[in-house]
TORGU-914774 format. One line per field, with one value per residue (C-alpha): residue in one letter; z, y, x. Coordinates in steps of 0.02 Angstrom, whole numbers. Example, Ala and Ser with C-alpha at 12.3 -4.5 7.8 and 13.67 -1.06 7.14 Angstrom:
// residues 2
rest <- A/S
Z <- 390/357
Y <- -225/-53
X <- 615/684
//
This chain:
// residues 493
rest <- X/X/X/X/X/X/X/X/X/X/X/X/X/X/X/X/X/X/X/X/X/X/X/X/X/X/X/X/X/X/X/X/X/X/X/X/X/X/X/X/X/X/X/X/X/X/X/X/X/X/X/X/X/X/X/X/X/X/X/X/X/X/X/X/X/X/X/X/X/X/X/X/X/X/X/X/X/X/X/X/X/X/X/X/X/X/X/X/X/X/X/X/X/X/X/X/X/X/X/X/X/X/X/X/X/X/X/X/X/X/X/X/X/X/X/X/X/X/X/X/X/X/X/X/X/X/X/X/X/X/X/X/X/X/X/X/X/X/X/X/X/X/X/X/X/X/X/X/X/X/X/X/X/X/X/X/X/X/X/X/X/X/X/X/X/X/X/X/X/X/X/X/X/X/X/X/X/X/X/X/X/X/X/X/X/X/X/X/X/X/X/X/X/X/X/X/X/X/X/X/X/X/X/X/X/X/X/X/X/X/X/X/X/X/X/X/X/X/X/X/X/X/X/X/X/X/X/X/X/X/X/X/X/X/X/X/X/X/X/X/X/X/X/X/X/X/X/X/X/X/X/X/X/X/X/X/X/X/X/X/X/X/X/X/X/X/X/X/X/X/X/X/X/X/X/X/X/X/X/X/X/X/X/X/X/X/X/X/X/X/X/X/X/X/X/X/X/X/X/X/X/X/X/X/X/X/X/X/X/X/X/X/X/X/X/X/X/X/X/X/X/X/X/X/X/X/X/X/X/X/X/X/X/X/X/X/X/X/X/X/X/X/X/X/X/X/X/X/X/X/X/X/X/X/X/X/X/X/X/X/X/X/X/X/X/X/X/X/X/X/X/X/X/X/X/X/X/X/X/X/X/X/X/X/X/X/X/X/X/X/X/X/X/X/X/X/X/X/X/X/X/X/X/X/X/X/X/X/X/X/X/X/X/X/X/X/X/X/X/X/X/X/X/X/X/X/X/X/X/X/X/X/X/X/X/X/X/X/X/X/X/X/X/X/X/X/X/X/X/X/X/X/X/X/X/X/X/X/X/X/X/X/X/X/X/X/X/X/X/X/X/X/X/X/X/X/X/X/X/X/X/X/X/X/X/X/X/X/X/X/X/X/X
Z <- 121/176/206/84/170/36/-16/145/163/-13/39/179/94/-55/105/169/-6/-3/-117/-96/-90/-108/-94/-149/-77/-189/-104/-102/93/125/-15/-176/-306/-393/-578/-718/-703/-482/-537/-624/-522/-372/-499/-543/-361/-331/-484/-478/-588/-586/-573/-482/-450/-335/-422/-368/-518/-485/-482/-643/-769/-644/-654/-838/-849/-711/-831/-990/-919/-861/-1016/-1099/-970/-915/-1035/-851/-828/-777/-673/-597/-464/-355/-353/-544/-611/-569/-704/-816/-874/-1052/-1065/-955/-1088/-1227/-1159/-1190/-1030/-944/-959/-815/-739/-551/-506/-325/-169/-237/-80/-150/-321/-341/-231/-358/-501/-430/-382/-573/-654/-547/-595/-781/-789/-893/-776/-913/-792/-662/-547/-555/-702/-838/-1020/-1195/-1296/-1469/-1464/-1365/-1175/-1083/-899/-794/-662/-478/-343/-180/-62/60/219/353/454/365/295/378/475/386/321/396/383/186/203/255/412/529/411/374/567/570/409/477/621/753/674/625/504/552/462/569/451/259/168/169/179/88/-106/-106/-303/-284/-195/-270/-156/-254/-415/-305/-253/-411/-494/-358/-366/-559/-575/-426/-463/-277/-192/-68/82/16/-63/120/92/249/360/511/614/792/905/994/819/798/979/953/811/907/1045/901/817/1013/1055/867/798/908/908/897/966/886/810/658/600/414/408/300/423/598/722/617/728/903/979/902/940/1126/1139/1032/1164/1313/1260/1190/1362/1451/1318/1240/1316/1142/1075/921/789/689/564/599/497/589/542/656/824/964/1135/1201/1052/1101/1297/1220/1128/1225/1384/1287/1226/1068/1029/855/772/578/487/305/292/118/84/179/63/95/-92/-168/-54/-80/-284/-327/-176/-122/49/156/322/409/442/610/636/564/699/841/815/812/971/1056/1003/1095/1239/1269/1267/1091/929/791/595/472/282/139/-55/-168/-333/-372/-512/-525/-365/-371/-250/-144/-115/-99/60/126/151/248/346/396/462/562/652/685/736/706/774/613/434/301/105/-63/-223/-316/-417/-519/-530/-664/-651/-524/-553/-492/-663/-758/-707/-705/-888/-931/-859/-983/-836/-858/-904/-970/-1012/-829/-749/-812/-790/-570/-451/-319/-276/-163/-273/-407/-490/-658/-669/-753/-736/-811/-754/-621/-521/-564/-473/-313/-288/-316/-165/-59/-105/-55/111/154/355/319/261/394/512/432/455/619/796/842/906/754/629/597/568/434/360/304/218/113/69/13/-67/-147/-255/-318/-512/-555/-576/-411/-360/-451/-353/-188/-175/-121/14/93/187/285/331/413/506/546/602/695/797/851/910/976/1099/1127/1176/1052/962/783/644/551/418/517/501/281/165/146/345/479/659/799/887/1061/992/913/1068/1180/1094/1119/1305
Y <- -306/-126/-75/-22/163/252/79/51/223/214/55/105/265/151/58/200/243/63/-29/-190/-207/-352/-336/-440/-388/-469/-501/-670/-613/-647/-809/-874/-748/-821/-901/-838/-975/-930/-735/-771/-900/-754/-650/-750/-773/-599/-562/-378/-250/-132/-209/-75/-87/15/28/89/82/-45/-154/-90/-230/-350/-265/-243/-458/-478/-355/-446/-594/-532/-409/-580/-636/-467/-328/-237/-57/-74/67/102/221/240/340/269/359/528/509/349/437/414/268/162/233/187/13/1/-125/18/107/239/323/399/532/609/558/490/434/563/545/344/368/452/382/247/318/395/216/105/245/230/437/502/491/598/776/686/759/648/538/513/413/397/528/523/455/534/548/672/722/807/897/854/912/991/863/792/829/718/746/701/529/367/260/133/-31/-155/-294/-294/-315/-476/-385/-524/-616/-473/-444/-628/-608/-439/-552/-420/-246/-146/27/174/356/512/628/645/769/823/981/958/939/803/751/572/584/576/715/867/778/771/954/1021/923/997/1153/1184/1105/1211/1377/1405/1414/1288/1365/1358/1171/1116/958/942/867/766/657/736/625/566/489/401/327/256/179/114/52/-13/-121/-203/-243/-330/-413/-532/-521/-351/-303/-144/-3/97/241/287/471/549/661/609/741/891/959/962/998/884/742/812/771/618/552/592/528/369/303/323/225/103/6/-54/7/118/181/357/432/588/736/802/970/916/829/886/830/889/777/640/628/649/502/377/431/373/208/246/116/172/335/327/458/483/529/458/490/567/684/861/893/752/794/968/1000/803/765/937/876/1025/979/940/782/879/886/724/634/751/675/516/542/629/463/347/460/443/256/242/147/249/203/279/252/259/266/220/246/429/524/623/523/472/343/508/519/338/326/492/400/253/359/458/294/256/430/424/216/233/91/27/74/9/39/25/75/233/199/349/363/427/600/658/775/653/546/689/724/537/557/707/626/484/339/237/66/52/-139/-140/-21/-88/-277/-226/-289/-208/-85/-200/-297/-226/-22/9/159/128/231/108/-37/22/89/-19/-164/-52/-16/-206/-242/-115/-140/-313/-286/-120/-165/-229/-51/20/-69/-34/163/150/180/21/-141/-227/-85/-172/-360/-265/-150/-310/-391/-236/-209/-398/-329/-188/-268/-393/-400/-436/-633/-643/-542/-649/-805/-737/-636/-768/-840/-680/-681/-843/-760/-613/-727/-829/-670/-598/-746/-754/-555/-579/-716/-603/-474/-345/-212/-232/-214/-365/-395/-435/-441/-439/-425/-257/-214/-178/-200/-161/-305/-212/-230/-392/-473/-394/-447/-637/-595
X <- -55/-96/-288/-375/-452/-510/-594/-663/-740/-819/-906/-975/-1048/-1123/-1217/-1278/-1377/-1446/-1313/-1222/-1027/-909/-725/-566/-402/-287/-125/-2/25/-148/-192/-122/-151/-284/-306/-394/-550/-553/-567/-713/-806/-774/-846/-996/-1049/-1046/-1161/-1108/-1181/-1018/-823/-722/-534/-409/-235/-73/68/161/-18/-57/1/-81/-242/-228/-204/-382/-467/-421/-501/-661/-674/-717/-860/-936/-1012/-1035/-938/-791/-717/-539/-483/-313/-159/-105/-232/-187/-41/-130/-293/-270/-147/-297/-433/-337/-331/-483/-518/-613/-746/-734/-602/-578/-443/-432/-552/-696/-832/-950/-893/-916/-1064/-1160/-1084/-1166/-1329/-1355/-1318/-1456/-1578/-1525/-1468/-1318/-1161/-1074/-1053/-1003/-847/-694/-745/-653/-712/-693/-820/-849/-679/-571/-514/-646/-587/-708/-656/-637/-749/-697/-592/-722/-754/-669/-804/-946/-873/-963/-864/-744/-833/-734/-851/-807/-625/-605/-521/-496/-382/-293/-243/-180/-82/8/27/-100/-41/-175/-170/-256/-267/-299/-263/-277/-125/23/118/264/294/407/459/455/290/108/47/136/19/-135/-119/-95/-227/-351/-275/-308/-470/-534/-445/-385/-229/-167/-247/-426/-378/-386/-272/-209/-380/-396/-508/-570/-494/-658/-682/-540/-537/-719/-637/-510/-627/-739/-592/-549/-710/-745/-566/-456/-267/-236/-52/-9/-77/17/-43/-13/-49/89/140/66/159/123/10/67/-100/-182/-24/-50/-244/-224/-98/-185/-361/-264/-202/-355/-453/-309/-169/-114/50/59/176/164/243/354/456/605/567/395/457/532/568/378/315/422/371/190/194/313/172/40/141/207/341/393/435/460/544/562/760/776/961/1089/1152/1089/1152/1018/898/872/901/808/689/626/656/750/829/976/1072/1111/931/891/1013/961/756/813/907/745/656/786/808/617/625/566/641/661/650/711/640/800/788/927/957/902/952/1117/1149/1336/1429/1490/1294/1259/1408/1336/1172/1249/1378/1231/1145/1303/1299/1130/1088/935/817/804/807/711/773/724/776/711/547/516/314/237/179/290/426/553/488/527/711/748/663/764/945/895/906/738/743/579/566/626/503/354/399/433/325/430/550/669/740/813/805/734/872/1022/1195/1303/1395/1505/1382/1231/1338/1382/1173/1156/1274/1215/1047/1063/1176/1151/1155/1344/1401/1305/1398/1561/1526/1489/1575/1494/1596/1573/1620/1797/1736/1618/1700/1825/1681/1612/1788/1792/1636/1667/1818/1716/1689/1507/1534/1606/1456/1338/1399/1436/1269/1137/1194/1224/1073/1125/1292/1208/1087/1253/1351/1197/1189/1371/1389/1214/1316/1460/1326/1384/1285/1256/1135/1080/922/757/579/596/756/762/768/908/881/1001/1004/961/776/763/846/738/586/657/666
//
């Protein structure tokens, strides 16, 4: 249900060369997802002369199943962009369900893709594109990564945007910033760089990944999206790394409370935030910092995830957050390669040192392309059947390591907050760690059985230390969440 910002950005420059845009955000958040003869009457009404989509992997077999049908109605081009084709060049081609393929940022590049087709010119040299020539897979090059500054504002008219708000029930997504710094495994921006990086011959300097907004820019956007949309509450920015610049967090913040009352919530790295940050932000009403921790153990994070830092320093930011009257969250993966169950209980004892605001897991999804992929490839634990059948990466892992520990990421996976609990010096921790135990010893019928209504017991359990005023974690907000209760009481208040 996220927004779309490439998308939007690549509408509004095809308006501003004279061309006409519809878009469908397809999303069972928003509105049923819907059937094959309603994706075609939408389809008909809009009369388009090109059928673009915007894929991430996991949307991939879906898109494959809305191509399939219109394939039969449409002899228009049909053209694909998104993250999934940075890694699914020639598996898309070979499908045979598109005609054109996008890799990278693509305003300019669609643009005059665009441009060349109404005027009836070969599109053949174009940047970006990819096709089938003479029968096989021809990639062209990309072009240099555009200029922030020079990019139109966001279409928002397109997007349906209003019932978007309402469905994300007043939070709205913003993007200061384009990039990242790090080279993360699991992460598409290590792909992105190097695909830039070789087509363009240049180091990472000249690449000039990391780009921002000015921040007169993005508070005209800001003022833009008050003034126009109703029901606005809180603002979340989705930059990758939002505090990597301090300057720039430092204006941000103090332009932002002269021109916005709204809260916000950014994205941080603790190798990126310290105390100055902190007062920064919480000043100009930050409410939530988010930081990608991903597992607790310093051994999987370092020789699988690329990802260097302390859990000393990872539990001193989220103490700066709380100290500045913040609520921190904390992002966790399960499920990684090599990762054993010494790794998996590293992860939640970490969680109980730290108590975080929140944390929010999920279970490893190894995308294509990155080097994660390769050494979950390599260790011979993909599922495949499994991986390309997911929808999702919260309910189940399309990794296997064999039984023993396949069952122990199924009950964590599904009660992580419980063990959390269990590990911590919080007043619960002994009521808790009873029930994992229970847990724990339970063979994988008894699992099967006791599993679904364990939701209702943590609702039930929430409620009766929430009485006895006692601190605890319980799932809120979606399944895969855990809130200390200080927050979700207060909001009641």
């Amino acid at each position: 249900m996220g927004f779309n910002y490439g998308v939007s950005h690549i509408a509004s420059v095809l308006k501003g060369a004279g061309h006409e845009v519809g878009f469908w955000q397809l999303c069972e958040d928003i509105e049923p997802l819907p059937s094959q003869e309603q994706f075609l009457a939408r389809i008909a009404a809009e009369k388009p002369d090109i059928l673009a989509f915007s894929v991430v992997t996991n949307q991939w077999p879906y898109t494959q199943m809305l191509a399939s049908w219109a394939r039969k109605a449409y002899s228009i081009p049909f053209v694909i962009g998104g993250i999934h084709t940075l890694a699914g060049v020639h598996e898309i081609l070979q499908t045979g369900l598109f005609d054109y393929v996008f890799r990278g940022e693509c305003e300019e590049a669609f643009a005059e893709f665009v441009q060349r087709l109404a005027q009836g010119r070969s599109v053949d040299d174009v940047r970006n594109l990819a096709f089938i020539h003479n029968g096989s897979v021809k990639i062209n090059p990309v072009r240099p990564l555009p200029d922030l500054a020079k990019l139109p504002p966001k279409d928002y008219q397109s997007m349906d945007f209003q019932r978007m708000i309402d469905a994300k029930k007043g939070w709205v997504g913003l993007m200061a910033s384009r990039g990242c710094p790090f080279s993360c495994t699991y992460c598409f921006n290590h792909v992105m760089v190097k695909t830039y990086k070789d087509d363009l011959q240049c180091g990472f300097k000249r690449l000039n990944y990391m780009r921002r907004f000015s921040v007169e820019r993005m508070i005209q956007e800001i003022e833009y999206l008050q003034k126009n949309y109703r029901n606005i509450n809180t603002f979340i920015f989705d930059d990758d790394l939002f505090t990597f610049d301090r300057a720039y967090v430092k204006e941000f913040c103090d332009a932002y409370k002269k021109a916005c009352g709204i809260p916000f919530v950014v994205n941080g790295h603790v190798g990126f935030f310290d105390r100055q940050c902190a007062e920064a932000l919480a000043a100009a009403n930050c409410k939530i910092v988010k930081f990608g921790v991903e597992s607790g153990s310093p051994k999987i994070r370092s020789s699988i995830l690329n990802r260097h830092m302390s859990n000393e320093h990872i539990v001193e930011a989220i103490r700066i957050v709380g100290e500045n009257g913040m609520h921190s969250s904390v992002f966790l993966i399960i499920g990684f390669p090599h990762e054993t169950r010494e790794d998996l209980f590293q992860t939640i004892e970490l969680m109980g040192k730290a108590r975080p605001g929140r944390f929010r897991w999920t279970y490893f999804f190894p995308f294509p392309g990155t080097q994660a992929h390769q050494i979950s490839l390599d260790g011979g634990y993909i599922n495949l059947d499994k991986m390309n059948d997911m929808k999702n990466f919260t309910d189940q892992s399309c990794l296997e390591f064999g039984p023993e520990h396949d069952l122990l990421l199924r009950k964590v996976g599904r009660i992580m907050p419980w063990f959390v609990n269990a590990h911590s010096d919080l007043p619960v921790a002994d009521f808790y760690a009873e029930k994992t135990e229970k847990i724990l010893a339970m063979n994988e019928d008894e699992w099967n059985k006791a599993s679904p209504g364990l939701l209702e017991q943590d609702g039930e359990y929430s409620r009766r230390f929430s009485q006895r005023g006692l601190l605890h974690y319980a799932i809120k907000y979606n399944r895969f969440m855990g809130v200390l209760s200080d927050y979700f009481l207060s909001e009641v208040e």
